[in-house]
SEGU-849883 format. One record per residue (C-alpha): residue number from 1; residue in three letters; x, y, z. Coordinates in Angstrom, 1 decimal. Example, Ala and Ser with C-alpha at 12.3 -4.5 7.8 and 13.67 -1.06 7.14 Angstrom:
2
1/ALA/12.3/-4.5/7.8
2/SER/13.7/-1.1/7.1
//
This chain:
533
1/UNK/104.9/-18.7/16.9
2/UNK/107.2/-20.8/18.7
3/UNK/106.8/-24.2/19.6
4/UNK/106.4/-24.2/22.7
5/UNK/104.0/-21.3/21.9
6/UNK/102.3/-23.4/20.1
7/UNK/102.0/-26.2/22.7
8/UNK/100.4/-23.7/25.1
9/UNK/97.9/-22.4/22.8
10/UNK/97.1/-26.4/22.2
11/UNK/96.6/-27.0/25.7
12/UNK/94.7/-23.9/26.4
13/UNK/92.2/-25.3/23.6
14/UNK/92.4/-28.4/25.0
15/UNK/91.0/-27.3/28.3
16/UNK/88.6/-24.9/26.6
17/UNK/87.3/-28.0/25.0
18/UNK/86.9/-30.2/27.8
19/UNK/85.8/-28.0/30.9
20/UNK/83.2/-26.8/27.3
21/UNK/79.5/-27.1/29.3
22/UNK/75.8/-27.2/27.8
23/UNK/74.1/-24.9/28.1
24/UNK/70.0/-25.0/27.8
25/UNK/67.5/-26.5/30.5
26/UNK/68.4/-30.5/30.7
27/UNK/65.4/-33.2/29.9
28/UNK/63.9/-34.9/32.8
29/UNK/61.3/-37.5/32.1
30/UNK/57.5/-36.5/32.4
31/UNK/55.5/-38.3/34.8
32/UNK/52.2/-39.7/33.2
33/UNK/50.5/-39.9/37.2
34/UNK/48.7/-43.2/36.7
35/UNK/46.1/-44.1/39.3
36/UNK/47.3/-46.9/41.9
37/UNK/45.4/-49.7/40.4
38/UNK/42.6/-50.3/37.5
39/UNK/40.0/-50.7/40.3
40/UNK/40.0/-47.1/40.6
41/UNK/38.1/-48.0/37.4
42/UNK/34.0/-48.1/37.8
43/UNK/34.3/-50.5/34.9
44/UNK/36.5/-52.7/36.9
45/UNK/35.0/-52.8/39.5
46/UNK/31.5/-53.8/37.7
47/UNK/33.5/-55.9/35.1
48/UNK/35.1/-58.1/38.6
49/UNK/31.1/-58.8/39.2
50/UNK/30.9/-61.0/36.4
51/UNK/31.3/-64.8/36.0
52/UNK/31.9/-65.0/32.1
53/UNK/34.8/-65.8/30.7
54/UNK/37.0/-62.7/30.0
55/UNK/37.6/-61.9/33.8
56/UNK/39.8/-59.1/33.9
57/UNK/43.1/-59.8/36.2
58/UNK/45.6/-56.5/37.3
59/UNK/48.5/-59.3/35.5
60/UNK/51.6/-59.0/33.0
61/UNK/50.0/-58.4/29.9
62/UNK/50.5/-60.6/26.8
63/UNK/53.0/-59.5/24.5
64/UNK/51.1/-61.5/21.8
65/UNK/47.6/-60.8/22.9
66/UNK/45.8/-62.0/19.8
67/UNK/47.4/-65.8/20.6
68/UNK/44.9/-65.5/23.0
69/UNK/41.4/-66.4/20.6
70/UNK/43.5/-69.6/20.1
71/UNK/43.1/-69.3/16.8
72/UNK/45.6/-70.7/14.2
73/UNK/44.8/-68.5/11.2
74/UNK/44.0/-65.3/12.7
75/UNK/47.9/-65.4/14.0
76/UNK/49.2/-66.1/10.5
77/UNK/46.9/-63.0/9.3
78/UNK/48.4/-60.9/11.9
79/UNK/52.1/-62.2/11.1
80/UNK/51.3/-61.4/7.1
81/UNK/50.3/-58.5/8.2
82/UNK/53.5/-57.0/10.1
83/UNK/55.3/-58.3/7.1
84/UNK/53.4/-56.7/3.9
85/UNK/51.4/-53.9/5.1
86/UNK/52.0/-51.0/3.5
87/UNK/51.5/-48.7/6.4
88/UNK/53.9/-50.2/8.3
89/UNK/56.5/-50.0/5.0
90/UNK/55.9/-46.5/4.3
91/UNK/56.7/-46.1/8.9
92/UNK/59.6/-47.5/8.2
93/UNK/60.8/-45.9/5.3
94/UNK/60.4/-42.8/7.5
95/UNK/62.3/-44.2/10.8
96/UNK/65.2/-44.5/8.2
97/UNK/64.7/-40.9/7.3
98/UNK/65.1/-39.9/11.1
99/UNK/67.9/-42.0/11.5
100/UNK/69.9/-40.6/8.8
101/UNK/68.8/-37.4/9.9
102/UNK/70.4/-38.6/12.9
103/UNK/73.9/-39.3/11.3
104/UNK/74.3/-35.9/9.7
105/UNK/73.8/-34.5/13.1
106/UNK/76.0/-36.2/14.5
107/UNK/78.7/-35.6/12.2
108/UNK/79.0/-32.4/13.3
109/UNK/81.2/-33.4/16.8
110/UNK/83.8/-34.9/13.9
111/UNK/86.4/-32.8/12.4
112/UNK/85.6/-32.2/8.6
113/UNK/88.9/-33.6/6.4
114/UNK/88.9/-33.0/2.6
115/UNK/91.6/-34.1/0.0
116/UNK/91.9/-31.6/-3.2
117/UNK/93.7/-31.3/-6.1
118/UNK/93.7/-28.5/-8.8
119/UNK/96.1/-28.0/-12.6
120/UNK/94.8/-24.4/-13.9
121/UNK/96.6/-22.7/-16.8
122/UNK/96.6/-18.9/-15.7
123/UNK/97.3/-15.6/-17.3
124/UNK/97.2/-12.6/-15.4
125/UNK/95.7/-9.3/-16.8
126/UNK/98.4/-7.1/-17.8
127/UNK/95.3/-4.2/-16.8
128/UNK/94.8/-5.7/-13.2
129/UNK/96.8/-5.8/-10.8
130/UNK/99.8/-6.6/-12.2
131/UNK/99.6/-3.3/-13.4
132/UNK/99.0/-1.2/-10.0
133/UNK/102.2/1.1/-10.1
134/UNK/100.3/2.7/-13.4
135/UNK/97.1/2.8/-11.7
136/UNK/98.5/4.2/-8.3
137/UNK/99.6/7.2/-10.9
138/UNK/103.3/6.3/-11.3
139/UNK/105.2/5.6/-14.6
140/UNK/107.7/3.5/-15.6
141/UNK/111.3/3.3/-14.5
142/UNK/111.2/6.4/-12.3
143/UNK/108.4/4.6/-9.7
144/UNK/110.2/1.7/-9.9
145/UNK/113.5/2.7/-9.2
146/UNK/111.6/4.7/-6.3
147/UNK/110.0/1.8/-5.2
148/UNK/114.0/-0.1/-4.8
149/UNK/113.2/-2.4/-7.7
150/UNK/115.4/-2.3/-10.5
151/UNK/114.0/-1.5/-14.4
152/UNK/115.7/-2.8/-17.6
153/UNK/116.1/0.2/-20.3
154/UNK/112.6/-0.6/-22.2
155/UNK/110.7/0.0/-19.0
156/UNK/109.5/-3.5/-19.0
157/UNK/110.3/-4.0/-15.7
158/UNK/108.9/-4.8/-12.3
159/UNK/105.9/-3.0/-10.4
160/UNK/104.7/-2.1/-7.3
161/UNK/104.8/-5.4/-5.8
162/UNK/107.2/-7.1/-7.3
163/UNK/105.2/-8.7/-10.5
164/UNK/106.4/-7.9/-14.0
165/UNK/104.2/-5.1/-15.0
166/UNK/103.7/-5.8/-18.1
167/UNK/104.2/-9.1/-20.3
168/UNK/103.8/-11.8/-18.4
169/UNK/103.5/-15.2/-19.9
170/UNK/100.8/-17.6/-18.9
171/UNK/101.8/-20.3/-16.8
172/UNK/100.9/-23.7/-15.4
173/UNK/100.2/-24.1/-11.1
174/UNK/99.9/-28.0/-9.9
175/UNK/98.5/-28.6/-6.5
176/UNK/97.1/-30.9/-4.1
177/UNK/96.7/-31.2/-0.2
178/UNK/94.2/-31.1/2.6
179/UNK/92.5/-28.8/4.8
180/UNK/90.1/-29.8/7.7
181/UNK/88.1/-28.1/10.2
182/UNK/86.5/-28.8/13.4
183/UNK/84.3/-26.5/15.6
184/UNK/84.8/-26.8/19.1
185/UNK/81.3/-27.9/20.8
186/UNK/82.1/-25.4/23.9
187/UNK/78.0/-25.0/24.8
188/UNK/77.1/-28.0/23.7
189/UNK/75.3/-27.1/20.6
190/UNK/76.1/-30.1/18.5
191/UNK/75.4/-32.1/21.7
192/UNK/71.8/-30.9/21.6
193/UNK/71.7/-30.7/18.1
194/UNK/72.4/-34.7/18.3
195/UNK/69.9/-34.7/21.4
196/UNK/67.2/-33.2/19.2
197/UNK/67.8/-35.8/16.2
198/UNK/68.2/-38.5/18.9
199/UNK/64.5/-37.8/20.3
200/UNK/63.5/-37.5/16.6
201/UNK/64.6/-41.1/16.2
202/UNK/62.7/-41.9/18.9
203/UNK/59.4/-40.5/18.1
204/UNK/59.5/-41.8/14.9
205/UNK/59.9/-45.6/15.7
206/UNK/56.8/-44.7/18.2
207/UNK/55.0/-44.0/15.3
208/UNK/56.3/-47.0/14.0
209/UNK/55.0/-49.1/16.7
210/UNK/51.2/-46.7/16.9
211/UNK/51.4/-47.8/12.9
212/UNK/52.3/-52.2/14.2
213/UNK/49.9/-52.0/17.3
214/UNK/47.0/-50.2/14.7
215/UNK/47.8/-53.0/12.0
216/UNK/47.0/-55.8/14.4
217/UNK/44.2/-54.8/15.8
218/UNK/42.6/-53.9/12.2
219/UNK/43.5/-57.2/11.3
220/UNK/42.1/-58.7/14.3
221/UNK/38.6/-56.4/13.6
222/UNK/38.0/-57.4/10.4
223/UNK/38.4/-61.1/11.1
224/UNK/36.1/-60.9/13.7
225/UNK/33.7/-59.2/11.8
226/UNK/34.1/-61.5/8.9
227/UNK/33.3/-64.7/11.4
228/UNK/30.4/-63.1/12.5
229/UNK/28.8/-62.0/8.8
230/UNK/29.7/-65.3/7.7
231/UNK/27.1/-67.0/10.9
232/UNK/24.8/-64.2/10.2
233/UNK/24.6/-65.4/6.3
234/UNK/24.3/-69.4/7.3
235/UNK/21.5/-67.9/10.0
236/UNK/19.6/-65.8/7.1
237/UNK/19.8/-69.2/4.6
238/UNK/17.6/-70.8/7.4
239/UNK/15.5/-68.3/7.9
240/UNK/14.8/-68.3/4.6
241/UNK/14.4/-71.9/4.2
242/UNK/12.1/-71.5/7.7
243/UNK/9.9/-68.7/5.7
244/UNK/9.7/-70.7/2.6
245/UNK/7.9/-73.6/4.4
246/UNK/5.7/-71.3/6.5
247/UNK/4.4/-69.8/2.7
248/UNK/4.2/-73.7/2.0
249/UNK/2.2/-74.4/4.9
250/UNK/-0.3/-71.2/4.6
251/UNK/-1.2/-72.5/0.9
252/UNK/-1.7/-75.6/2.5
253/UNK/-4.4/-74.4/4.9
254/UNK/-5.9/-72.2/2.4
255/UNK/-6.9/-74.9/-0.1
256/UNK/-8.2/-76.6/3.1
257/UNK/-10.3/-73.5/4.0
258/UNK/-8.4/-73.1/7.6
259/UNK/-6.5/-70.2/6.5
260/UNK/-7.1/-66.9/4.3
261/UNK/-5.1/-65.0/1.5
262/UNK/-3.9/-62.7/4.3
263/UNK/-2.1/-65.4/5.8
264/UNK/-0.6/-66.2/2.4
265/UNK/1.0/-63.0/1.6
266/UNK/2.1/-62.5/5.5
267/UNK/4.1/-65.3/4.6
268/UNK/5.2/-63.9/1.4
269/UNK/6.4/-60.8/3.1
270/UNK/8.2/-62.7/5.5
271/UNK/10.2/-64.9/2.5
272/UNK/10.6/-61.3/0.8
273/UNK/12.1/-59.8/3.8
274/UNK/14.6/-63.2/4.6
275/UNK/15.2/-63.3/0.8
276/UNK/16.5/-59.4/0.8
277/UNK/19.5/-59.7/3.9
278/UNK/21.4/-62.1/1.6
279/UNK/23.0/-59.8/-0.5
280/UNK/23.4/-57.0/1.7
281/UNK/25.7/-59.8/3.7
282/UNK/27.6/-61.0/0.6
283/UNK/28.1/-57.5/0.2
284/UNK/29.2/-56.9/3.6
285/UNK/31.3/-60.2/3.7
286/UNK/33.3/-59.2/-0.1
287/UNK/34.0/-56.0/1.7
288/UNK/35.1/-57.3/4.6
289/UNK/37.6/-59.7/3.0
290/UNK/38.9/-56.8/0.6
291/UNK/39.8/-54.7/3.9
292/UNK/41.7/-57.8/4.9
293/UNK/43.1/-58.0/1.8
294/UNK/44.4/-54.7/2.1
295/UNK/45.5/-54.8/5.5
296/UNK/48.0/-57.5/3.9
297/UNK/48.4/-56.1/0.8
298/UNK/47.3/-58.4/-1.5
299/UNK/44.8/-57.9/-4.3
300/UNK/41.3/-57.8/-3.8
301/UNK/39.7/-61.5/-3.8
302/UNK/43.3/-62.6/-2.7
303/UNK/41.7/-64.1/0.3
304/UNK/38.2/-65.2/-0.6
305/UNK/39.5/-69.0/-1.3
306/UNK/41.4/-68.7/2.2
307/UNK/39.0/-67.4/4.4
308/UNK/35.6/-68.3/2.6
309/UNK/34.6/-71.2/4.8
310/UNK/32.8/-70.1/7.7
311/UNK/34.9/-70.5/11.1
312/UNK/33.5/-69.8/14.7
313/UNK/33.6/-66.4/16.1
314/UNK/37.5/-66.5/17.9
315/UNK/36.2/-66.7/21.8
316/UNK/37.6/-65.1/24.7
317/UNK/40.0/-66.6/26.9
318/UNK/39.1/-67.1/30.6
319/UNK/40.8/-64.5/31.7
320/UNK/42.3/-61.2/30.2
321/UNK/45.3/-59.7/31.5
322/UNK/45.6/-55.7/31.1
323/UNK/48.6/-55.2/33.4
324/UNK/49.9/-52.0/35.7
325/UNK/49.0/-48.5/35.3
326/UNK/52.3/-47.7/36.1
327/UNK/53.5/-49.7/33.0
328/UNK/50.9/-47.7/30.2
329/UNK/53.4/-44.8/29.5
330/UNK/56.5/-47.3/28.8
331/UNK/54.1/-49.4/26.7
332/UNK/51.3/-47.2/25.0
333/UNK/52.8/-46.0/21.4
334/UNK/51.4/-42.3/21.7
335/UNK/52.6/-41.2/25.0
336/UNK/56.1/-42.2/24.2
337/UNK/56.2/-40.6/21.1
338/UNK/54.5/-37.3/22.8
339/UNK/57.2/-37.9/25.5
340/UNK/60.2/-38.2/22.5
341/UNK/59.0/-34.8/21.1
342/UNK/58.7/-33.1/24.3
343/UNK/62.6/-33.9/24.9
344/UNK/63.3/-33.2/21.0
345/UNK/61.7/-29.4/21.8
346/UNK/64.0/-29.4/25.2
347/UNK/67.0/-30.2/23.2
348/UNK/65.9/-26.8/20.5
349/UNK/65.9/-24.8/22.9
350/UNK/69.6/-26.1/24.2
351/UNK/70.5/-25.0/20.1
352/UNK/68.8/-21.9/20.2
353/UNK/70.5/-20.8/23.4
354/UNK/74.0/-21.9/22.4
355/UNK/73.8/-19.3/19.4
356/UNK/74.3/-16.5/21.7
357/UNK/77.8/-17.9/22.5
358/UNK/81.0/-17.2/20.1
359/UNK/81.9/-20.4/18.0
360/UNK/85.4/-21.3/17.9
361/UNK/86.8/-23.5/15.1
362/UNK/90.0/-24.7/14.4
363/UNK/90.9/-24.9/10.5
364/UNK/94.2/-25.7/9.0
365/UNK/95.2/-27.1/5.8
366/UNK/98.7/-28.2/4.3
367/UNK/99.8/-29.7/0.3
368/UNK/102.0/-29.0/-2.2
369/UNK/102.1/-26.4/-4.8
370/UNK/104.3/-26.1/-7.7
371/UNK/104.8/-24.4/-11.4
372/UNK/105.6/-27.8/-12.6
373/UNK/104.5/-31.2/-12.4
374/UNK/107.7/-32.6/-11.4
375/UNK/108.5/-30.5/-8.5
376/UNK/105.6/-31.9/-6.7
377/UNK/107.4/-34.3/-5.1
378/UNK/109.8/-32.0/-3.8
379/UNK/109.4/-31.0/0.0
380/UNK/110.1/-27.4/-0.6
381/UNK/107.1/-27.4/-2.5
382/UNK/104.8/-27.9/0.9
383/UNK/103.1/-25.0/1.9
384/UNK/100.7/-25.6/4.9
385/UNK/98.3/-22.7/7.1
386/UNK/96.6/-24.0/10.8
387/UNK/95.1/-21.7/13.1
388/UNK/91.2/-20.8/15.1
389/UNK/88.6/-19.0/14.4
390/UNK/85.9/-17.5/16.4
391/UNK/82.7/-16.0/15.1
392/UNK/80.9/-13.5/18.0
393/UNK/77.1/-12.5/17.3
394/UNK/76.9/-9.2/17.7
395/UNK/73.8/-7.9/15.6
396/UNK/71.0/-10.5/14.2
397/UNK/68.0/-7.8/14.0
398/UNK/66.2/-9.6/17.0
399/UNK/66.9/-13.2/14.8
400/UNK/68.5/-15.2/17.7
401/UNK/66.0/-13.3/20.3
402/UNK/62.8/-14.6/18.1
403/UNK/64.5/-17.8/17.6
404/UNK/64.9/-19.2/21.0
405/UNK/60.9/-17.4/21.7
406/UNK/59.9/-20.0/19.0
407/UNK/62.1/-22.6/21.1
408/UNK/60.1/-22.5/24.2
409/UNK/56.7/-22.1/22.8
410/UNK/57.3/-24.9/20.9
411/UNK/58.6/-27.0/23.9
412/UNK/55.0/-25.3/26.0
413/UNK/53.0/-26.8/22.7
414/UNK/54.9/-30.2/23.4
415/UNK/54.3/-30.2/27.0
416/UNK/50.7/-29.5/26.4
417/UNK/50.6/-32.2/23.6
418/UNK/52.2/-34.6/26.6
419/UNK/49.5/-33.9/28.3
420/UNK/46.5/-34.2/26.7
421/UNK/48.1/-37.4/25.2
422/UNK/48.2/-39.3/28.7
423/UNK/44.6/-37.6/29.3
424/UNK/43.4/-39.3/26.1
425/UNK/44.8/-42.5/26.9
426/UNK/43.5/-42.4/30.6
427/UNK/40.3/-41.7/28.8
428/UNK/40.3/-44.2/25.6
429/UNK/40.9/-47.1/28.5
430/UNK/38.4/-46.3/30.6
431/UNK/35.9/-46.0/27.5
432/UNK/37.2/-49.5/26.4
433/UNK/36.8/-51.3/29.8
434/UNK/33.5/-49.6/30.0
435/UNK/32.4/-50.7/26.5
436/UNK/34.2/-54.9/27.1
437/UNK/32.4/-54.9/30.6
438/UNK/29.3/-53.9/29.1
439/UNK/29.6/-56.5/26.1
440/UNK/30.1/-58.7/28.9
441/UNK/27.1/-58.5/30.1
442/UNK/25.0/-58.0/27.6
443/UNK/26.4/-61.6/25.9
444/UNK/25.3/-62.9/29.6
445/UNK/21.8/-61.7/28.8
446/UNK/21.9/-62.9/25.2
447/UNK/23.0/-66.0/26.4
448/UNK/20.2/-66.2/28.3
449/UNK/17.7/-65.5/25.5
450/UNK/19.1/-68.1/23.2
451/UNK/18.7/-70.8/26.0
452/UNK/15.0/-69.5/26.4
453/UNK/14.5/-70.0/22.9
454/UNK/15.6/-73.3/22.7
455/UNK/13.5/-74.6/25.9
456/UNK/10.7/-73.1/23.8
457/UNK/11.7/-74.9/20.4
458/UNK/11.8/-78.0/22.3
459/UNK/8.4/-77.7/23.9
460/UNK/6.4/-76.8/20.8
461/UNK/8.3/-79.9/19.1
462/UNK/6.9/-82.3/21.7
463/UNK/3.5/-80.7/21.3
464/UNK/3.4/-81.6/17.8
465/UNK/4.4/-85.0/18.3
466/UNK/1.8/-85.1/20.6
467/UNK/-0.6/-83.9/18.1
468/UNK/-1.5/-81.0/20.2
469/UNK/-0.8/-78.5/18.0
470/UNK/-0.3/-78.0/14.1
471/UNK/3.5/-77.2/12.7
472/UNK/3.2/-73.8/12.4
473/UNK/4.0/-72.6/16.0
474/UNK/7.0/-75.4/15.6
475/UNK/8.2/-72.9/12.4
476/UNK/7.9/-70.0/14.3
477/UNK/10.1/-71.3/17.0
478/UNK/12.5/-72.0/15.0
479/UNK/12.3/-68.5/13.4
480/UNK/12.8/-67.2/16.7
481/UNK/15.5/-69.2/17.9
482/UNK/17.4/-68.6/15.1
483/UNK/16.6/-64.8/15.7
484/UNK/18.4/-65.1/19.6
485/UNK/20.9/-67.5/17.6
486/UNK/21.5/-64.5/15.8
487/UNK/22.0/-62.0/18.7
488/UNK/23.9/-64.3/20.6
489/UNK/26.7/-64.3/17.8
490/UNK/26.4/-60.7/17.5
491/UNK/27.3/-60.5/21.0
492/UNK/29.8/-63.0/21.0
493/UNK/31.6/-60.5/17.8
494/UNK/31.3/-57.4/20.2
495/UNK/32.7/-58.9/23.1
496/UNK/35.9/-60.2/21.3
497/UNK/35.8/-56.9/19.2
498/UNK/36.0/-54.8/22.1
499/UNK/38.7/-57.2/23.7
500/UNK/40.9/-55.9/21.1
501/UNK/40.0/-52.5/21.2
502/UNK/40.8/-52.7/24.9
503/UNK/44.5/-54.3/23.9
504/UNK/44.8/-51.4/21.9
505/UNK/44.1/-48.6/24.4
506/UNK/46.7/-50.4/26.6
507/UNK/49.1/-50.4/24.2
508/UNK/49.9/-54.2/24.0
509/UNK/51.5/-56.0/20.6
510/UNK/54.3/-54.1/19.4
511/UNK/56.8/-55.5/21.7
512/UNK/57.4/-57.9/19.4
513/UNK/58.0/-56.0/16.7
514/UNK/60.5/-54.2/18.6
515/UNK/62.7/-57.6/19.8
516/UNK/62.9/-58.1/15.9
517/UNK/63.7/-54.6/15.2
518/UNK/66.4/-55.2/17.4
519/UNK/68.2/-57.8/16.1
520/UNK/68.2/-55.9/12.9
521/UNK/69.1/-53.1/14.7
522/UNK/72.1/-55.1/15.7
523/UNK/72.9/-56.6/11.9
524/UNK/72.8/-53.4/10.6
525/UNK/75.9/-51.7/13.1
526/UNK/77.6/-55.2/12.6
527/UNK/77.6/-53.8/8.9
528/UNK/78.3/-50.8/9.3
529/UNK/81.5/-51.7/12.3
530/UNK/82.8/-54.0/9.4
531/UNK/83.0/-51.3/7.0
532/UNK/84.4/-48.6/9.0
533/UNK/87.3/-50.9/9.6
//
């Protein structure tokens, strides 16, 4: 080929290579149709009723929700937490995974460059083909000399292709060089291919997130729930304590003849029953502080010298922001990650339906080759081959048909899965502002309850100053107060419980996660720029 041959083929290849299209349908983004505004909400619209503290406001939500209880140690929890949880390692051990899966795809729109270098000690079979004239059915001189190549007088001459054909002595070959190869992306299938592994990426860091956003609010939970068991314990002690001097009292009146046996042993019962919820709340509380201790993986009892001292129940701010509609599918984990395999399926299909097309490659290597060492660095020992390849499908036995079938039922599965994942979500937020609202108001009735309670305590305590009355129904006001005290906290937990469980069904807290992920993001390409150059 000539070279200016040679410079047309080049720019035919050229062209070939850039006017090169993709084929396969292109990814537009899903829409998750949110409603106009949360009031469309019967939750909402109830929840807007209320004059508690909590009041739910259509405003930016809190990256850092949990900052909210105002609580110093729950935020150092949850900052452990993101830091040590196991979970969250073993998510990002797998986002690795997907991005290195993500490099080898991408590799492929490089040209592939390897160095090589060889010394073999050969001897040829004086049988093989060395020995073709024989095998062809000639003999000796009289083929040879037919053939044009000369014989000497012992017929130990050449053969039928110019090789000795017989007695050849082993001999060294040095060689060394490069060859490369690089398949021309005409139909975009390494595009999609990187596509695919691209939206891969993607859906695992959204699991990444589901995996930060579920940590959180797990942590959150279970510090809740501890704050609440630890009241509930202090609230048993003094109803203990309360049933102890109401058995004190009934003996009392019995050896003064105003009471019975019956009354004794009522009070017994009630001092048994006190007596028995203490260790099913140490139980509950050692449990409690183990899940926490897991959460931050740490040992069990880790935490007990931490978080043993009873703390308040982390109130509710005044007002709770929950954001846009229009914001949940750019901020709720699942739907993204839904939405990330719904464009990784798109982008199969791209592969599946660029496999129909011919695949061009152009290969060429070049080196030096030599019977002896020394004449490697001689330029007459270069030896060099260039030229592209094309590979046409022609019969697969239905294999390319079925493949791109698979393909689009697994993009239909995907879009299905898209689906029913902003359903859920539409439905998980709606439970969750039903279930805060309702906490909400059932805390504004227990609130009630407690103050009832205490008006009544205080009444019976001025009666039996007054001498009106004897201590007892003083004891049993106490008992009962403590028993609204005791609601009232449990209502207080649910409320602040469900306040969480409402952040997590917007999908608030992993944006920060994602700024630091970022910045290491950027480190890591800083690293990897400096060693590439």
């Amino acid at each position: 080929m000539t070279s200016k041959a040679k410079i047309k083929f080049g720019a035919a290849i050229g062209m070939l290579w850039l006017t090169g299209c993709t084929v396969g349908p292109d990814f537009e983004k899903p829409s998750a149709n949110p409603p106009g505004t949360w009031a469309d909400f019967p939750a909402v619209k109830q929840h807007k009723q209320s004059e508690l503290p909590g009041k739910i406001l259509e405003a930016p939500l809190e990256k850092e929700w949990w900052r909210q209880f105002n609580d110093p140690l729950l935020s150092v929890l949850i900052e452990r937490a993101l830091n040590k949880n196991m979970t969250l390692r073993n998510a990002s051990a797998l986002l690795a995974q997907s991005r290195a899966l993500q490099g080898i795809a991408s590799a492929d729109q490089f040209p592939r460059l390897n160095g090589n270098a060889s010394y073999s000690r050969i001897q040829p079979s004086n049988k093989g083909i060395l020995n073709l004239s024989q095998a062809l059915g000639g003999s000796g001189s009289a083929t040879s000399a037919n053939a044009g190549m000369g014989t000497s007088a012992n017929g130990t001459g050449t053969g039928a292709i110019g090789f000795p054909a017989v007695g050849v002595q082993p001999f060294n070959l040095y060689q060394y060089g490069f060859d490369a190869s690089w398949e021309l992306d005409l139909w975009g299938r390494v595009r999609r291919e990187m596509e695919s592994a691209e939206a891969a990426v993607e859906a695992s860091r959204e699991q990444h997130h589901a995996a930060q956003l579920s940590v959180i609010a797990e942590v959150a939970r279970n510090y809740i729930e501890l704050r609440r068991l630890q009241r509930n314990r202090n609230i048993a002690e003094q109803q203990r304590d309360i049933a102890q001097e109401q058995l004190e009292l009934a003996g009392y009146k019995v050896a003064r003849g105003v009471a019975t046996d019956i009354d004794v042993e009522t009070a017994k019962n009630g001092l048994a029953n006190a007596q028995a919820q203490l260790p099913q709340l140490e139980q509950q509380i050692e449990r409690t502080l183990n899940q926490l201790s897991l959460l931050l993986s740490e040992q069990p009892g880790a935490l007990t010298a931490e978080l043993s001292t009873p703390q308040p129940i982390p109130a509710i701010p005044a007002q709770v922001n929950i954001g846009l509609p229009s914001e949940l599918a750019l901020r709720r984990p699942d739907i993204r990650e839904a939405e990330a395999n719904l464009h990784k399926a798109l982008a199969n299909i791209g592969m599946a339906t660029a496999d129909f097309y011919p695949r061009f490659t152009l290969s060429g290597s070049t080196g030096l080759q030599a019977l002896r060492l020394k004449d490697l660095a001689n330029w007459s020992a270069l030896q060099y081959a260039i030229g592209p390849s094309i590979m046409l499908p022609i019969f697969q036995g239905g294999r390319l048909v079925s493949t791109l079938e698979l393909r689009q039922a697994e993009h239909q599965q995907a879009a299905v899965a898209y689906r029913n994942t902003v359903l859920t979500a539409w439905h998980d937020i709606d439970n969750s502002l039903s279930a805060y609202s309702e906490a909400q108001r059932r805390q504004q009735a227990l609130l009630a309850a407690l103050q009832s309670n205490t008006e009544i305590l205080n009444l019976k305590q001025q009666r039996y100053r007054q001498g009106v009355t004897d201590f007892l129904p003083v004891l049993q006001a106490k008992a009962a107060k403590l028993q609204a005290e005791q609601g009232e906290i449990d209502g207080a937990s649910a409320t602040a419980i469900n306040m969480v469980a409402l952040y997590k069904a917007l999908g608030g807290g992993w944006r920060m996660a994602q700024e630091q992920e970022a910045e290491i993001n950027k480190v890591e390409h800083h690293e990897e720029n400096r060693f590439l150059n």
